[in-house]
C-alpha positions as CSV (number, residue, x, y, z in Angstrom):
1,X,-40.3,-16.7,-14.5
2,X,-39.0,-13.6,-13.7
3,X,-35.7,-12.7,-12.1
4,X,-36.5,-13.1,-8.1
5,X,-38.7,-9.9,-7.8
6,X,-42.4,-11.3,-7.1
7,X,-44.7,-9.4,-9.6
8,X,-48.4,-8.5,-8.8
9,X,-49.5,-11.9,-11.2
10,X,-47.4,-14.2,-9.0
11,X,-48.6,-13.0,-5.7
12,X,-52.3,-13.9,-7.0
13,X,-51.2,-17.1,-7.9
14,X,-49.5,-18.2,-4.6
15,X,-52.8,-16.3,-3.1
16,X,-55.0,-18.0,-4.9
17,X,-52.8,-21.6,-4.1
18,X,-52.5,-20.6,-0.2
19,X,-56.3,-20.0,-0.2
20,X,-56.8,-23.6,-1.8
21,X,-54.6,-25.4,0.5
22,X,-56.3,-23.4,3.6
23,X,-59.5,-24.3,2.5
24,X,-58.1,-27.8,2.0
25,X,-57.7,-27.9,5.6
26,X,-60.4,-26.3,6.2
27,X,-62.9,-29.2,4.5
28,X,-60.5,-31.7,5.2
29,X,-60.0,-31.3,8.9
30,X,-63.9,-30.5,9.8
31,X,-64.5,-34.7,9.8
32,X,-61.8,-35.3,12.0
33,X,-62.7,-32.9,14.8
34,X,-66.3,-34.5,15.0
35,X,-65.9,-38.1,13.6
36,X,-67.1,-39.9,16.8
37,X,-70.3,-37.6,18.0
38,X,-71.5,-37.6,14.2
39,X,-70.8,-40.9,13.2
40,X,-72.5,-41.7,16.7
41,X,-75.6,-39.6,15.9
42,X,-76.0,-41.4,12.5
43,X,-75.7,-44.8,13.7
44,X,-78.2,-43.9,17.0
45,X,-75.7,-46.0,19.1
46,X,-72.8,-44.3,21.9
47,X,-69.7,-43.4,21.5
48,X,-68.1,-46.1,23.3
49,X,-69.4,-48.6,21.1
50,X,-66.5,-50.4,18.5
51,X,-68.6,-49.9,15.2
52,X,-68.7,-46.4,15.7
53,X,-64.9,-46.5,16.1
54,X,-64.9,-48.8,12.9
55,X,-67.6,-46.6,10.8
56,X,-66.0,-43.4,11.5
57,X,-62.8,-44.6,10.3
58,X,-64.4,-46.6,7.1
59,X,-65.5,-43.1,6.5
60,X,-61.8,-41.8,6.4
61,X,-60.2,-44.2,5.0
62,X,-63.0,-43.6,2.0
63,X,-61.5,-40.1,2.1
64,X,-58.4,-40.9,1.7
65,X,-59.3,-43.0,-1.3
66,X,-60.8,-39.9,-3.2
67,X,-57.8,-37.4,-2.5
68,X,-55.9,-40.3,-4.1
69,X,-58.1,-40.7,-7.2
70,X,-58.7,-37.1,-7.4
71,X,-55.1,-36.3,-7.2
72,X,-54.3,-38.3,-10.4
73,X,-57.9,-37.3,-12.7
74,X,-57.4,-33.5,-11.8
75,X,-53.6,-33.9,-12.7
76,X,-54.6,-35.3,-15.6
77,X,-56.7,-32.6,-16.2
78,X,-54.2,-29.5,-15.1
79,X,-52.3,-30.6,-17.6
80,X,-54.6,-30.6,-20.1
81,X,-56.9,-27.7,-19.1
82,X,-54.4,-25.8,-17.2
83,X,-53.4,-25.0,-13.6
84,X,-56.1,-22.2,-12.9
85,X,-58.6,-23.7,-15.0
86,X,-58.5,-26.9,-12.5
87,X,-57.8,-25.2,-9.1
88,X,-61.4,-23.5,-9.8
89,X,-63.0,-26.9,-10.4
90,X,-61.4,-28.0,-7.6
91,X,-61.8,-26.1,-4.8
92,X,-65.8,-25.9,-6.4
93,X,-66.5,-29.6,-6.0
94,X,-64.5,-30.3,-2.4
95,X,-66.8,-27.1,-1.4
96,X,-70.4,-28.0,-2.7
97,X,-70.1,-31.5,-0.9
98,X,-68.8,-30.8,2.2
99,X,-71.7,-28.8,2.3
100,X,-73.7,-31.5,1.4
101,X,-72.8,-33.6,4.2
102,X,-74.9,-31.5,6.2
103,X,-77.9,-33.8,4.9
104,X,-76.3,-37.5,5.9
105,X,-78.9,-39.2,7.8
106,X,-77.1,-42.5,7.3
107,X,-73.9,-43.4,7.9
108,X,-73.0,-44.4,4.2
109,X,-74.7,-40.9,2.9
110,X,-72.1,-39.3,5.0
111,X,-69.1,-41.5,3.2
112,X,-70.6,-40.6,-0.2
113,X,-70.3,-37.1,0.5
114,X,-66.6,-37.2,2.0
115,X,-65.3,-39.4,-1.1
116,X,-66.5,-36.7,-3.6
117,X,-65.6,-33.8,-1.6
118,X,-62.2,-35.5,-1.0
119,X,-61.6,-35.6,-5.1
120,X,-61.7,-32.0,-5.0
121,X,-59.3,-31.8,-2.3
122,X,-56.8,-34.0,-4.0
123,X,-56.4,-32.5,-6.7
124,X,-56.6,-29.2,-5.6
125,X,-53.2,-29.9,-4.3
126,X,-51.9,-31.0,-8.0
127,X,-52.9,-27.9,-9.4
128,X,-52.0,-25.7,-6.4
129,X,-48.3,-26.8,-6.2
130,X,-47.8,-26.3,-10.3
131,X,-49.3,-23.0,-10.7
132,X,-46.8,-22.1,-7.9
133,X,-44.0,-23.7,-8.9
134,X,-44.3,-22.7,-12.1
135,X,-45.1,-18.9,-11.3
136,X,-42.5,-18.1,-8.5
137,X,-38.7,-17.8,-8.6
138,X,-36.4,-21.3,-7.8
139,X,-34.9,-18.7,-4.9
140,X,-38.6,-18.0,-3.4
141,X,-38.9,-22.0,-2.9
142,X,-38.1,-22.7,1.1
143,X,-41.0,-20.1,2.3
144,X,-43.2,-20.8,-0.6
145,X,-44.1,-24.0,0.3
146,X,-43.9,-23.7,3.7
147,X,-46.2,-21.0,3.7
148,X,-48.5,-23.2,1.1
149,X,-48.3,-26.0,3.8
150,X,-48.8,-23.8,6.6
151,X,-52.1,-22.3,4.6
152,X,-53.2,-25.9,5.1
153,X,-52.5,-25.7,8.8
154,X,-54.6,-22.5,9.1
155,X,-57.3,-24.3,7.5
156,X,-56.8,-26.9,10.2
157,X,-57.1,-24.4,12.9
158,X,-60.2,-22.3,11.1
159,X,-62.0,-25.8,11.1
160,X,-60.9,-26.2,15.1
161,X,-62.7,-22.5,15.5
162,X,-65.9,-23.5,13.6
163,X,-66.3,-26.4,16.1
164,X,-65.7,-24.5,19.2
165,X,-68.1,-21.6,17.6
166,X,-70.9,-24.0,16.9
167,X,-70.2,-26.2,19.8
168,X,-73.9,-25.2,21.0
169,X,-75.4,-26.9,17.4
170,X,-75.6,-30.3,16.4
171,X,-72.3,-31.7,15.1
172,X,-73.4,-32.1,11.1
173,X,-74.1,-27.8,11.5
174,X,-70.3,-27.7,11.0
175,X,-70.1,-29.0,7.2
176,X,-72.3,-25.8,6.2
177,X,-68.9,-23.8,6.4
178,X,-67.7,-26.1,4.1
179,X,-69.5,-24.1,1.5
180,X,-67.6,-21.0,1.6
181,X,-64.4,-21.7,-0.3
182,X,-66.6,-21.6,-3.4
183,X,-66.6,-18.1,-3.1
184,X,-62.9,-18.0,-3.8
185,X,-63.6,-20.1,-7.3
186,X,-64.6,-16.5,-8.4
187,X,-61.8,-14.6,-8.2
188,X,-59.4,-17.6,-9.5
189,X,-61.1,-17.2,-12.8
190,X,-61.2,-13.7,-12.9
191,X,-57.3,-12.8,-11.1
192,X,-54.7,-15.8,-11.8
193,X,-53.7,-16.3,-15.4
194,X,-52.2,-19.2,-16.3
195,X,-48.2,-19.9,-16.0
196,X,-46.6,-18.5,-19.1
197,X,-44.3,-22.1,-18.6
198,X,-47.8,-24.0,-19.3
199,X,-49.4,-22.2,-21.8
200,X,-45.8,-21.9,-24.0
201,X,-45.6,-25.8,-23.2
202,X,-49.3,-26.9,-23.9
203,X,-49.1,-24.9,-27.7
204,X,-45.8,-26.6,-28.0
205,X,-47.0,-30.4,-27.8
206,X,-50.2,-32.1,-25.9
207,X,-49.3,-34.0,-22.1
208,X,-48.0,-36.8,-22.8
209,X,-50.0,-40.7,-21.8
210,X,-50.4,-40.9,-18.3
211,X,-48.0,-44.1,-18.2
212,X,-44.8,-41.4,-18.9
213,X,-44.5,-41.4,-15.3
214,X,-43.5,-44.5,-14.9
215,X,-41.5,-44.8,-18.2
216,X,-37.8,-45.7,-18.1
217,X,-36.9,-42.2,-17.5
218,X,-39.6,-41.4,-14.9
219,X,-40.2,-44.6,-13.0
220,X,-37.6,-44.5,-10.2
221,X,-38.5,-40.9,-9.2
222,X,-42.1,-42.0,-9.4
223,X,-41.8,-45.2,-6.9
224,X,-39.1,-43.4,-4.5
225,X,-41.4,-40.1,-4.4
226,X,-44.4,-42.5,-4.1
227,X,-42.8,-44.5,-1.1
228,X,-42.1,-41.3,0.7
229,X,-45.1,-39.9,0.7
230,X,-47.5,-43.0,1.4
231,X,-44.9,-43.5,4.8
232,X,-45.7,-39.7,5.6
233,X,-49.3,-39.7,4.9
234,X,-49.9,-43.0,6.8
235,X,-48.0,-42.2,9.6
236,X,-49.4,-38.2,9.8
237,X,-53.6,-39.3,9.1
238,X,-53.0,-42.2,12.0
239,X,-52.1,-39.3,14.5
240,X,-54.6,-36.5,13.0
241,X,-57.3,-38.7,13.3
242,X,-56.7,-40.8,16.1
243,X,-55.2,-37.6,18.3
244,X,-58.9,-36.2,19.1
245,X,-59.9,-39.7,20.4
246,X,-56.7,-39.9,22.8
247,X,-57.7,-37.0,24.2
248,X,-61.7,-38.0,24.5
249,X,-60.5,-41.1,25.9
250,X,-58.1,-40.1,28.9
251,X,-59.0,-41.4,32.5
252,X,-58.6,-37.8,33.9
253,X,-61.7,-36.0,31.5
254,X,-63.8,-39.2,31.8
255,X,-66.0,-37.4,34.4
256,X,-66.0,-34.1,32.5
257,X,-68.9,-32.4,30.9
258,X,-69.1,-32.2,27.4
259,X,-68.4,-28.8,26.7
260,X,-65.4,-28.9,28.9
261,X,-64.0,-32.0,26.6
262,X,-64.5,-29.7,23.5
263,X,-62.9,-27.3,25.1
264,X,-59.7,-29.4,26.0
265,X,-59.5,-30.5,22.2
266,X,-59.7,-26.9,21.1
267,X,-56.9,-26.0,22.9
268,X,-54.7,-29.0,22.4
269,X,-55.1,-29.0,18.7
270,X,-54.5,-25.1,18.2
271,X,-51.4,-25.4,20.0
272,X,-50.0,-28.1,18.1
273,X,-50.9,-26.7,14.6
274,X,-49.0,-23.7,15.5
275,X,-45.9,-25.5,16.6
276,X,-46.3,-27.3,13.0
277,X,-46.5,-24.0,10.8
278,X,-43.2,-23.5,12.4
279,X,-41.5,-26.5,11.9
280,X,-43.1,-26.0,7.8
281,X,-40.4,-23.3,7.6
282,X,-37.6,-24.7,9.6
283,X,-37.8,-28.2,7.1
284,X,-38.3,-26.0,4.3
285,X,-35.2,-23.9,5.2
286,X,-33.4,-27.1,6.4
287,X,-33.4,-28.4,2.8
288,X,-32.2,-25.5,1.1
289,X,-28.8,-25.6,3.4
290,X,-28.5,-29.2,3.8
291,X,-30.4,-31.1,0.8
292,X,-34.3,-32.7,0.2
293,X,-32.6,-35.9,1.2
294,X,-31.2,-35.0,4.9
295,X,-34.1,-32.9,5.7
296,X,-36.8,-35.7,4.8
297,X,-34.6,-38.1,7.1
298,X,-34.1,-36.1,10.0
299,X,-37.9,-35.1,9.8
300,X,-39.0,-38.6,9.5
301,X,-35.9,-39.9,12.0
302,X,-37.4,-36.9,14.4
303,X,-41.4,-38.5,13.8
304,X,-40.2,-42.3,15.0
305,X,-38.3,-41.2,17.9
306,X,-41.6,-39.1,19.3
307,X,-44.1,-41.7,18.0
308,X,-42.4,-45.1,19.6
309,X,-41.7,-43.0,22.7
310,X,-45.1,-40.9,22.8
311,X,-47.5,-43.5,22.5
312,X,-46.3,-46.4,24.1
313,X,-48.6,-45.3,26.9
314,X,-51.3,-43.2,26.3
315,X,-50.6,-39.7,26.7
316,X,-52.1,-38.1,30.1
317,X,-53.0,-34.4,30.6
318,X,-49.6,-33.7,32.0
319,X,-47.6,-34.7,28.7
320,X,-50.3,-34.4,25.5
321,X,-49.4,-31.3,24.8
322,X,-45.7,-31.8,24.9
323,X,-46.6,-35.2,22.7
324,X,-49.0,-33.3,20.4
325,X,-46.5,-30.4,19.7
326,X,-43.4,-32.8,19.2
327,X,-45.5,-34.8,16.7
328,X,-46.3,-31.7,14.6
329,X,-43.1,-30.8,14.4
330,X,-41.1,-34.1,13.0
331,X,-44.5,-35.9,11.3
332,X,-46.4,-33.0,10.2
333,X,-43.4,-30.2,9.7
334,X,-41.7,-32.6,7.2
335,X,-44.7,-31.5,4.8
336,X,-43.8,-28.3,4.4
337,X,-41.1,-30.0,1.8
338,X,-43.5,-31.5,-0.7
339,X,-45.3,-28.8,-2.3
340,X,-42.1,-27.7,-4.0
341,X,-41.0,-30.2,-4.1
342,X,-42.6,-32.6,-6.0
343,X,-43.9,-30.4,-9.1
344,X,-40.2,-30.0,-10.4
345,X,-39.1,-33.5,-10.7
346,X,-41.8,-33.6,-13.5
347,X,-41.7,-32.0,-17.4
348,X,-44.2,-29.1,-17.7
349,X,-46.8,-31.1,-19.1
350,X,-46.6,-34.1,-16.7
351,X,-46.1,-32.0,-13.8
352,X,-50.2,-31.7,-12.4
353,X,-50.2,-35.3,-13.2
354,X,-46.3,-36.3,-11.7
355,X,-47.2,-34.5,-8.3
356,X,-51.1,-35.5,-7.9
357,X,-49.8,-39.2,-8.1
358,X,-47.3,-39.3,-6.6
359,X,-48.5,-37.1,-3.6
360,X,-52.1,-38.6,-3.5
361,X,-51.7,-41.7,-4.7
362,X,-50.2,-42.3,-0.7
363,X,-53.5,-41.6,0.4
364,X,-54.6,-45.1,-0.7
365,X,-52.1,-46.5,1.6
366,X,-53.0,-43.8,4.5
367,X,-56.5,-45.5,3.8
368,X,-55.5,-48.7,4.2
369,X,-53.6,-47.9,7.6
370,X,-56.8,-46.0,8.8
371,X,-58.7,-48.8,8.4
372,X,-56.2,-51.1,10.8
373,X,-55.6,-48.1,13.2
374,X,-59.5,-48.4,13.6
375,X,-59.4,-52.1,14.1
376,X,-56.3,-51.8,16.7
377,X,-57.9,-48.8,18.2
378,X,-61.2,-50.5,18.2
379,X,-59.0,-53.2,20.6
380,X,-56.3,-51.4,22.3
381,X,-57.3,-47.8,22.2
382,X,-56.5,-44.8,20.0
383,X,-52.9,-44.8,21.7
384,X,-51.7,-48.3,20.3
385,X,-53.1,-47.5,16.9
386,X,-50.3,-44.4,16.4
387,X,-47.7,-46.4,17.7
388,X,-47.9,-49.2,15.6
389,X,-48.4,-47.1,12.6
390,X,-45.0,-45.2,13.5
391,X,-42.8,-48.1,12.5
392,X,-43.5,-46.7,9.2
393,X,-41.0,-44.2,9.8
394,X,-38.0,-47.2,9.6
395,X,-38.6,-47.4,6.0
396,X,-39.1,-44.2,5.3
397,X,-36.0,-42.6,6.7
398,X,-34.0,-45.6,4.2
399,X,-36.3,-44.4,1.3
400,X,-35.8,-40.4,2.3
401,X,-31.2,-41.4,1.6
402,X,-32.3,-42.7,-1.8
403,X,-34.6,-39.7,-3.5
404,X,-33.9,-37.5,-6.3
405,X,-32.4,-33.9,-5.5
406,X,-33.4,-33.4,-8.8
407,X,-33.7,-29.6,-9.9
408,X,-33.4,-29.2,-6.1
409,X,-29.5,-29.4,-5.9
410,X,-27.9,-26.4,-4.9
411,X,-25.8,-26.8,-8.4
412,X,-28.8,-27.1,-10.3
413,X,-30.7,-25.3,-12.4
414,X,-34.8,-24.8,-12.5
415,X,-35.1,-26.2,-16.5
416,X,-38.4,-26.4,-18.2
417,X,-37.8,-30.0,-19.0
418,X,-39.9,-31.5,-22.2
419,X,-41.1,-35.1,-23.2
């Protein structure tokens, strides 16, 4: 690492990371805007009907299980390969089959096509978060992963754009954009180098086995870190993908046209994806003054107050937006403190593998919680189905006092730790 100044090499590589995570969002976020029409169309049944509520979340859930197993084979493999090497491979295979889903004429084609895409996206973030953690300054870490967090955000919003753009097409016309990060797996091979940190590492000594992580030395950062994040992924996928259906569902746009409903969710989700980029930088900055450990608990203390008060009713058109925005800020903005987070708690050579399990690896959880906000939603409605899943938070905010500061403390250094 150099001494603070950001060279023209490390700019590419938290480019070529920010462009990852956008697309991320991008591909990630395009399912959760049109879940119900699409999942609708494929079954040939209406919207209002509980197995499309139940399919469409089956679908997500399966998701949620390939970020999970992709985060832990791609870390595997940025440590092996390298952190460029993988991002390319990456981004590749989360952009030829979201494309792909185009094609579903069947429910279950459509959760194929979302698991393998979703491998991609997982361990895109392994890869992502080490070749900028590795590249970049310790002092450039508060905006550097909030702006790789907020790159995620912008994805979310670009995919919110698509579907107001192709509003006048047929819902599966969407995934075809999907396509386009492959473009960027060009220039990765041909612009960002790998970090000096790896390659000096990986001639030193090959990664060691994958159960390291939860050796003697290893294993309580691992299950803490692991905790955290499955109570933050649960908690954020119940609102991002119940949050369209709340507002699809409210008694005031039940006589509305359809175009005027797409519309609403447009506007509703743009505005709260804004208010979350901000809150990226304010938790980001949060923890460089106060510590990883009081910023994770006032973000997650934040997320249960807003969640048990925000949807013990459904949200009307007077309050969503208020609701939405508050809920980006506390659930959402507490994820602008993993992406540098994470990465440094691990040795060079177990770091793609350290951070894409113990950052995806709480997708399988999110999964599992999808699949029981579905049946509550499927019940109660959308509403009840965030609420419940906010009780999460209690544990969470007693697992965010116990965490590592790690490398993070303002006393410590940034070592290149070895195994």
């Amino acid at each position: 690492m150099s001494d603070g100044k950001i060279s023209g090499t490390q700019w590419k590589a938290l480019t070529a990371a920010w462009l990852g995570w956008c697309f991320d969002g991008l591909d990630g976020f395009l399912y959760v805007l049109v879940a119900l029409p699409f999942v609708t169309e494929l079954l040939h049944k209406t919207a209002v009907d509980s197995d499309v509520q139940r399919k469409a979340a089956i679908i997500q859930a399966f998701f949620l299980v390939g970020w999970a197993v992709g985060g832990a084979v791609f870390g595997r493999i940025g440590d092996r390969l390298g952190r460029a090497r993988t991002l390319t491979l990456t981004v590749l295979t989360y952009a030829i089959f979201t494309g792909l889903a185009f094609f579903a004429t069947e429910w279950w084609h459509l959760l194929i096509f979302r698991f393998i895409a979703a491998l991609g996206i997982g361990g895109e973030w392994a890869a992502g978060s080490a070749l900028v953690a590795e590249t970049l300054h310790p002092r450039h870490r508060a905006w550097a992963s909030a702006t790789l967090q907020s790159g995620y955000m912008v994805g979310c919003i670009a995919a919110a754009v698509t579907i107001r753009a192709l509003s006048g097409f047929p819902e599966r016309y969407v995934f075809l954009v999907g396509v386009l990060p492959a473009i960027l797996t060009i220039w990765i091979r041909w612009a960002v180098p790998e970090p000096e940190e790896w390659r000096r590492q990986s001639r030193a000594a090959p990664p060691p086995p994958v159960s390291a992580i939860f050796s003697r030395q290893w294993r309580r950062t691992t299950i803490l870190t692991l905790l955290l994040t499955s109570i933050s992924l649960t908690t954020v996928w119940a609102f991002l993908f119940f949050s369209s259906q709340i507002l699809r569902s409210m008694p005031e746009v039940s006589t509305w046209t359809d175009p005027q409903v797409k519309s609403l969710v447009f506007r509703v989700t743009i505005t709260y994806l804004l208010v979350n980029i901000a809150a990226n930088y304010f938790a980001t900055y949060l923890a460089r003054f106060a510590g990883y450990r009081f910023a994770f608990a006032f973000m997650l203390t934040g997320g249960l107050a807003v969640f048990t008060w925000g949807y013990w009713n459904p949200p009307t058109l007077d309050n969503v937006n208020l609701i939405f925005s508050l809920t980006a800020f506390f659930a959402l903005g507490l994820f602008g403190l993993f992406p540098l987070y994470i990465p440094p708690l691990f040795p060079t050579m177990l770091r793609t593998m350290g951070a894409g399990v113990c950052y995806n690896t709480g997708r399988l959880v999110s999964a599992v919680g999808t699949m029981f906000g579905g049946a509550i939603a499927a019940e109660y409605g959308p509403s009840a189905a965030i609420w419940w899943t906010g009780m999460l938070f209690i544990p969470g905010i007693l697992v965010a006092l116990l965490i590592s500061e790690g490398p993070h403390s303002r006393n410590a250094k940034d070592p290149v730790v070895t195994v």
